[in-house]
C-alpha positions in Angstrom: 0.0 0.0 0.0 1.3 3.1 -1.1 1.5 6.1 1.7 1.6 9.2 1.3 3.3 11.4 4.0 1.8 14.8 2.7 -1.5 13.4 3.3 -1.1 12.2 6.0 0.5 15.3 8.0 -2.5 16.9 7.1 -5.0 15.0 8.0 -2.8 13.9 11.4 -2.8 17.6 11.6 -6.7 18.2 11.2 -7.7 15.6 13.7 -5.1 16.8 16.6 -6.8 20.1 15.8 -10.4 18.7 16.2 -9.6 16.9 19.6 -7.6 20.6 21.1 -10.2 22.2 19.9 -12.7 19.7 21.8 -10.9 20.0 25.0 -11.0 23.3 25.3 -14.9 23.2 24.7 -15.3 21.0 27.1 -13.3 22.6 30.1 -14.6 26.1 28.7 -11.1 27.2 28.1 -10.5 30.1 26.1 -7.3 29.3 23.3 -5.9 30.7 20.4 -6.7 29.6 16.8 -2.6 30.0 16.3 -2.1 28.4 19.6 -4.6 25.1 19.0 -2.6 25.0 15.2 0.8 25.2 16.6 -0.2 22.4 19.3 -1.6 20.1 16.2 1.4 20.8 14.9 3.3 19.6 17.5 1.2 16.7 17.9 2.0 15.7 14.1 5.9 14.8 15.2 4.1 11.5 16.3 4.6 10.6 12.4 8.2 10.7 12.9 8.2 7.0 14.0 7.4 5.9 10.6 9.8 7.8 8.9 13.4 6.2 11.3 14.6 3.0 10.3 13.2 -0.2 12.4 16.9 -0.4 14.0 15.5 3.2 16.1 12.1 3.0 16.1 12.4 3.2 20.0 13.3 6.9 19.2 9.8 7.3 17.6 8.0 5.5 20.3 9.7 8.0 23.0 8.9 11.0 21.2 4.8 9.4 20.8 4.7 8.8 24.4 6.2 12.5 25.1 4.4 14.5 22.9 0.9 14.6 24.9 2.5 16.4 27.4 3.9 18.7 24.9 0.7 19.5 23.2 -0.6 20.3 26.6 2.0 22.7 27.8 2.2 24.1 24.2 -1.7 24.6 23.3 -3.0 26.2 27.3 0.2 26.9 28.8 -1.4 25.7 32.5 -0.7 27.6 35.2 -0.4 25.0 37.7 -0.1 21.5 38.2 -3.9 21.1 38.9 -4.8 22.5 35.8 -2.2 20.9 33.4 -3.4 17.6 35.2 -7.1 18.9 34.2 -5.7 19.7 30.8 -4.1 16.5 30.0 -6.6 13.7 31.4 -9.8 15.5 29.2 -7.1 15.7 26.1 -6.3 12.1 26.7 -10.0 11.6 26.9 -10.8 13.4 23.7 -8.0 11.4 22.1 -9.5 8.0 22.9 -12.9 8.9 22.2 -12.2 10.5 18.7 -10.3 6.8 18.0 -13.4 5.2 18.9 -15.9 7.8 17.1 -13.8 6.9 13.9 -13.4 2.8 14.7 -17.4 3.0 15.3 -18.5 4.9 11.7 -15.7 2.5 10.1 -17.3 -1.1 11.1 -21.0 1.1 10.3 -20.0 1.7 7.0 -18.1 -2.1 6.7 -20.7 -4.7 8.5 -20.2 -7.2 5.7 -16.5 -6.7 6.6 -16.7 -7.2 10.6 -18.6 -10.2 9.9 -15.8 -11.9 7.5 -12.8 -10.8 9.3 -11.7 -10.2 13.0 -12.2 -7.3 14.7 -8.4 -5.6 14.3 -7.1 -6.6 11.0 -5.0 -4.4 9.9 -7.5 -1.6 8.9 -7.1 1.5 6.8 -9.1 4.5 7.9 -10.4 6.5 4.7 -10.3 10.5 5.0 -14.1 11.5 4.6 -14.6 9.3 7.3 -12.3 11.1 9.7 -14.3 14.1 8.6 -17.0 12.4 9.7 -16.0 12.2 12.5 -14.9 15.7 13.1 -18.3 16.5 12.2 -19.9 14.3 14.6 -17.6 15.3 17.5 -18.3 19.0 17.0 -22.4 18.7 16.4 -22.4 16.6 19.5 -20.6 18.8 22.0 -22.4 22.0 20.6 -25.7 20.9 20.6 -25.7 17.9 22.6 -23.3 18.7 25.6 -24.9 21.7 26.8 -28.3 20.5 27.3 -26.8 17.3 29.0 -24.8 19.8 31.3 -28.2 21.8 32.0 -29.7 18.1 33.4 -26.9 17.9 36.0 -27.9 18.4 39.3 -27.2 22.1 39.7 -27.3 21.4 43.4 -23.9 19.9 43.0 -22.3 22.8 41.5 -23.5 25.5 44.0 -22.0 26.2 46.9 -21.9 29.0 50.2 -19.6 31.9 50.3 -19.3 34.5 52.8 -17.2 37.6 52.3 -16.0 40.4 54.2 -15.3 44.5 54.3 -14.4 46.6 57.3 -15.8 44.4 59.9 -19.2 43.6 57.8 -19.6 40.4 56.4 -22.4 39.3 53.7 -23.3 35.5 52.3 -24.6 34.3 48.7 -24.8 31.1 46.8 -22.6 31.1 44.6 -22.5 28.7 41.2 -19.1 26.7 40.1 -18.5 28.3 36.5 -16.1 26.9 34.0 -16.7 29.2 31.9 -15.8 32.0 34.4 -12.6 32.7 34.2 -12.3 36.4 35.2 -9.0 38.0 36.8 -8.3 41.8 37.8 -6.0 43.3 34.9 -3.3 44.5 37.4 -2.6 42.3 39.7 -3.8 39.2 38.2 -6.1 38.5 41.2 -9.5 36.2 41.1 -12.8 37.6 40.7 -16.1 36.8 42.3 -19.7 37.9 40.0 -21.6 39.5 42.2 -24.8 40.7 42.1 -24.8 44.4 43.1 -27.5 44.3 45.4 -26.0 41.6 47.2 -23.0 44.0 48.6 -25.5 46.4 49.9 -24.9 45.7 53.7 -21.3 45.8 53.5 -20.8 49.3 52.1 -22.1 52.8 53.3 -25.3 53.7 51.8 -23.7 57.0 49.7 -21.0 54.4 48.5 -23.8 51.9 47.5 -25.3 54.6 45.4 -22.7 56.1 43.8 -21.2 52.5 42.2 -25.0 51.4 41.5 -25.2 55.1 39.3 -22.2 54.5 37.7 -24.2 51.7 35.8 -26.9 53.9 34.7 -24.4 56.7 34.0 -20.9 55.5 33.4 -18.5 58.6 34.6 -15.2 57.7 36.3 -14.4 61.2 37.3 -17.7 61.2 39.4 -17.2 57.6 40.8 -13.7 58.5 42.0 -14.4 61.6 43.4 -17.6 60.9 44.9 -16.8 57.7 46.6 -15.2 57.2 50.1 -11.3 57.2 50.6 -11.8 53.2 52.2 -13.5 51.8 49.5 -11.4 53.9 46.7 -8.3 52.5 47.6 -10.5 48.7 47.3 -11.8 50.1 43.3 -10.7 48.1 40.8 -12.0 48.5 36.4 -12.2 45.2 35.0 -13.1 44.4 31.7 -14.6 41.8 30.0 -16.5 40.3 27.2 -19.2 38.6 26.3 -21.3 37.8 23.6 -23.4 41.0 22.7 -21.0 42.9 25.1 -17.3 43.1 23.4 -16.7 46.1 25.9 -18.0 45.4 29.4 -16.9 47.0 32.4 -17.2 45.8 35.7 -16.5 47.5 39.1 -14.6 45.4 41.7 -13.6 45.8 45.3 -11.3 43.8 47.2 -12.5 42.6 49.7 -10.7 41.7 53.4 -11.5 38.1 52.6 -13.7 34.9 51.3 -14.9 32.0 52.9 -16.1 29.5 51.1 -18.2 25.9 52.4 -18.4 23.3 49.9 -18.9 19.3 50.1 -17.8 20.3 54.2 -14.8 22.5 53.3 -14.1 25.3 54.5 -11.5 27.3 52.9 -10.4 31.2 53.6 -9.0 33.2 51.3 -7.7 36.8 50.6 -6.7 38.7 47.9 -9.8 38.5 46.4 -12.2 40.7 44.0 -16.0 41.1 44.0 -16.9 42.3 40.7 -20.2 43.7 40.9 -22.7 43.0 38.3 -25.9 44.9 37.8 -28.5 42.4 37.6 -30.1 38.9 38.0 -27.4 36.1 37.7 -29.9 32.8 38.0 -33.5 33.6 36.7 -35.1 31.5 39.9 -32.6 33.1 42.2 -30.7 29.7 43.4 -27.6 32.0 43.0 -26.1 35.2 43.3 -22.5 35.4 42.4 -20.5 32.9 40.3 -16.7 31.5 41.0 -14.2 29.8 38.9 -13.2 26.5 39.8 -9.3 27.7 40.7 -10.9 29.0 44.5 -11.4 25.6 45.0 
């Protein structure tokens, strides 16, 4: 059988594409087109075992066995060892189910073939049905995914926090959101969604007023020299986007710090941000704020 190693790269490189891409879907974490290529890319030096004579092939089995890691590292660039370990197991994941997406539509579209010959026979995976593949694997985690997520007990995913400012302290449910992956611009610290209202008894009724105005009537230069000297030195801007909203702006506070209960764990932290959004979070109200996974 005749191979041909241009093909090949490409459609190596396509797949490894599909399954980054995948990943990142499924942990809701954000990556760069030119990031997920140059990871594929990566992932393509797999094909270097069939290019080194059978004497070395070792070489080519090292370099497979590395390269996971690589791709990893290379594509999301964790910043810690929980996440990379996140990272890796769902790409691993992805990996094994894309194989077994592909074996399944092969033996579909070959029954008279599984029923003549054993199971693993040296099989040869045509190209449109690795696109089929692709297909599948993307229809399925954008329409199907979601609404599977949206069955999961939602119970499981929220949790207490309480959080505190010059000797006042307020509580909220909160809701575990990978998606959320918010930071202060400066100092690179975690942010906590917040509902506006919900920061009402921790903060003087003139400061309450003058952040929940600056929604209806964005003005810096009457926020800053309106509000209290204590809570000033706590403002932080922090932008974001969303769909509909390329340009959001969000007022935060640091605040002295968090608790958070969940599963009977009790955690404090400090160094924290309350970003303030004007608004209902949760339609029924089973929430008020949202937190990334990482104050876990």
């Amino acid at each position: 059988m005749v191979i041909y190693i241009d093909v090949v790269f490409f459609i190596n490189l396509f797949m490894n594409f599909i399954i980054l891409w995948a990943t990142s879907f499924v942990l809701q974490k954000k990556i760069k087109f030119r990031k997920m290529l140059f990871g594929a890319f990566i992932g393509n030096l797999a094909l270097i075992e069939m290019l080194l004579p059978e004497k070395i092939n070792y070489l080519g089995k090292i370099v497979k066995f590395l390269l996971p890691f690589a791709v990893v590292t290379a594509s999301f660039n964790p910043q810690s060892k929980l996440e990379f370990i996140r990272l890796f197991l769902v790409f691993i994941f992805m990996s094994f189910l894309t194989g077994a997406i592909t074996l399944a539509f092969y033996y579909l579209f070959n029954l008279d073939y599984v029923f003549s010959y054993p199971i693993i026979n040296n099989i040869s995976i045509k190209w449109w049905l690795l696109l089929l593949s692709a297909i599948f694997i993307v229809l399925f985690l954008k329409e199907i995914w979601p609404n599977f997520l949206k069955k999961v007990n939602k119970e499981d995913m929220i949790l207490d926090i309480q959080y505190a400012l010059n000797n006042k302290s307020g509580k909220a449910k909160a809701l575990l959101d990978t998606g959320h992956e918010l930071k202060e611009p400066i100092d690179g610290l975690l942010v906590v969604i917040i509902e506006l209202e919900k920061i009402k008894d921790i903060l003087e009724r003139k400061d309450f007023d003058i952040i929940k105005k600056f929604y209806i009537n964005p003005d810096y230069n009457c926020l800053v020299n309106n509000i209290s000297d204590e809570i000033k030195k706590r403002l932080r801007i922090i932008p974001y986007k969303s769909i509909g909203n390329m340009n959001g702006i969000l007022i935060g506070i640091k605040i002295d710090f968090l608790k958070i209960n969940f599963k009977g764990k009790t955690s404090i932290l400090e160094n924290v941000i309350l970003g303030l959004f004007e608004g209902t979070l949760s339609p029924d109200g089973s929430y008020r704020a949202l937190i990334n996974y990482d104050f876990i």
